[in-house]
Structure formats: C-alpha cells, structure tokens
C-alpha positions as CSV (number, residue, x, y, z in Angstrom):
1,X,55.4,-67.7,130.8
2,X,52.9,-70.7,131.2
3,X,50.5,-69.2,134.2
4,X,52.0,-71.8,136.7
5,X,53.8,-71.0,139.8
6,X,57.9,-72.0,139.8
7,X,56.4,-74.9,142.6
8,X,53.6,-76.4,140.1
9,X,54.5,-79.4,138.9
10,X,57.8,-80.3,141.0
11,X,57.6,-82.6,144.2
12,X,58.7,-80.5,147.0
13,X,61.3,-82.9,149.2
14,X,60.8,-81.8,152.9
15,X,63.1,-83.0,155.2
16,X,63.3,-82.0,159.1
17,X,66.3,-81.0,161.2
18,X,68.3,-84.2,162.6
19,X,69.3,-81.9,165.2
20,X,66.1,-79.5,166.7
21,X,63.7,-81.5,165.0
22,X,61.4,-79.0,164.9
23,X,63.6,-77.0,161.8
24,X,63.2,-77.7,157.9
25,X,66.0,-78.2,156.0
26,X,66.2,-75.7,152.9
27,X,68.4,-75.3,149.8
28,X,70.7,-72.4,150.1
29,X,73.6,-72.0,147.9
30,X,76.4,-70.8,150.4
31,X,80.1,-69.2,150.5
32,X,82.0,-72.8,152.2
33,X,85.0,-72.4,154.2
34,X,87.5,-75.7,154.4
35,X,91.3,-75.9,155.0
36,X,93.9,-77.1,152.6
37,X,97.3,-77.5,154.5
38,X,98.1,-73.7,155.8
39,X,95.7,-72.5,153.5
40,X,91.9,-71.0,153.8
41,X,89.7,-72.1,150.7
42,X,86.5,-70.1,150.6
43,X,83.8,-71.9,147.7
44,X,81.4,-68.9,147.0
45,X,77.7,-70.5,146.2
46,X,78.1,-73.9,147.3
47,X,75.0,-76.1,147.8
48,X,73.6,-76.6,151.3
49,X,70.9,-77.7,153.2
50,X,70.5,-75.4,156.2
51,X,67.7,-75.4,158.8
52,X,65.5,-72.8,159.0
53,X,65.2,-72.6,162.7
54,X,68.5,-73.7,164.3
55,X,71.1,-73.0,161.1
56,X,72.0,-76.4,160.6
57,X,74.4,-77.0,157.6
58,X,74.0,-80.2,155.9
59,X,76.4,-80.1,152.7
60,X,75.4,-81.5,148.8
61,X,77.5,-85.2,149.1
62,X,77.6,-84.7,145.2
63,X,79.1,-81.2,145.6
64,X,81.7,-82.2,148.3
65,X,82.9,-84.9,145.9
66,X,83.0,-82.7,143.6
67,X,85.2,-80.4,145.3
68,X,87.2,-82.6,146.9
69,X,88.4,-84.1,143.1
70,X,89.5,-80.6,142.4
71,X,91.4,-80.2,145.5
72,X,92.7,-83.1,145.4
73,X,96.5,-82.7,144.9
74,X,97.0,-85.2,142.4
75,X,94.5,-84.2,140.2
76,X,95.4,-83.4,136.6
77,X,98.5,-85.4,137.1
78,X,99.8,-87.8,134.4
79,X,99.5,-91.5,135.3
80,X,102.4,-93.5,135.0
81,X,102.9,-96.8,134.1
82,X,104.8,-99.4,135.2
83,X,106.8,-101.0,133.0
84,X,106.6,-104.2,132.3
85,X,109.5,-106.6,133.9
86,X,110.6,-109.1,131.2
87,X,109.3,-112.4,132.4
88,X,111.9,-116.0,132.7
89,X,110.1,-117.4,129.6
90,X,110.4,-114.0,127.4
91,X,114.8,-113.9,128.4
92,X,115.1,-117.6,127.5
93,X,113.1,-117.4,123.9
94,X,116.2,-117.4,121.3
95,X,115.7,-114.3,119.3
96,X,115.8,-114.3,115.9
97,X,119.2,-112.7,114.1
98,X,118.8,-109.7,112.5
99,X,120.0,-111.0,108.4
100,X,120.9,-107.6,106.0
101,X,120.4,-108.5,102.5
C-alpha cells in the first residue's frame, strides 16, 4: 500500500437530506425492488444515496437508466425498416430492356 488512508486524495461530496435536513446522504449499494407488469424484480447491490438519519433513498439516475434499458421490453429487438415506397418519378423512368447476347 502507499501509507494513505482510502479518503486521501479524493473530494468527499456531502450532500444533506432534502427531506430531515439534518441527515447526510451516503452511498450504499442496495437490494432494489420495482414492478414489471405482474412481476416483482429485486436488483441485488444497486447504487443509492440513503440518509443516515431518516433512511431516505435517493437512487443513482445513471443506474436507473441503466436498468430501465434492460427492462425495457424492446430491448435486444431487431429494428425494422421501412421499405422504401417507389416514388411517381422512379414508376415513370422507362427501364432499360434486358438484351441476351
């Protein structure tokens, strides 16, 4: 190791409670409960920010996107295309005949 404490060297964001005011918001990874249709989805060690004093959860936005994407029910699904609807000026060109030699 170097001799420093984990801390050293990092800014330390504090950022108080919205809700008791008097509470710090921490990092906790958490197990997150949400509901998909009928079913329960549990997210073992999700990021959180979770007051110290009242229990506050505020949830990692980049982690709930996250999520979210693979939840989504459409996710890993092919696009398709449209195709493309010949246009007046493409069914009025005269085509060239097809000449066998």
């Amino acid at each position: 190791m170097n001799g420093r404490k984990p801390s050293e060297g990092r800014e330390v964001q504090v950022a108080h409670c919205p809700e008791c005011i008097s509470g710090i918001l921490r990092l906790k990874y958490i197990t997150y409960f949400t509901w998909l249709n009928d079913e329960l989805i549990t997210v073992p060690n999700f990021p959180a920010w979770v007051c110290d004093l009242c229990g506050r959860r505020e949830y990692d936005q980049r982690a709930i996107s996250w999520l979210n994407t693979l939840l989504n029910p459409e996710a890993g699904k092919r696009v398709r295309r449209k195709r493309r609807v010949a246009s007046e000026k493409d069914s009025q060109m005269p085509k060239k005949p097809f000449i066998q030699e």
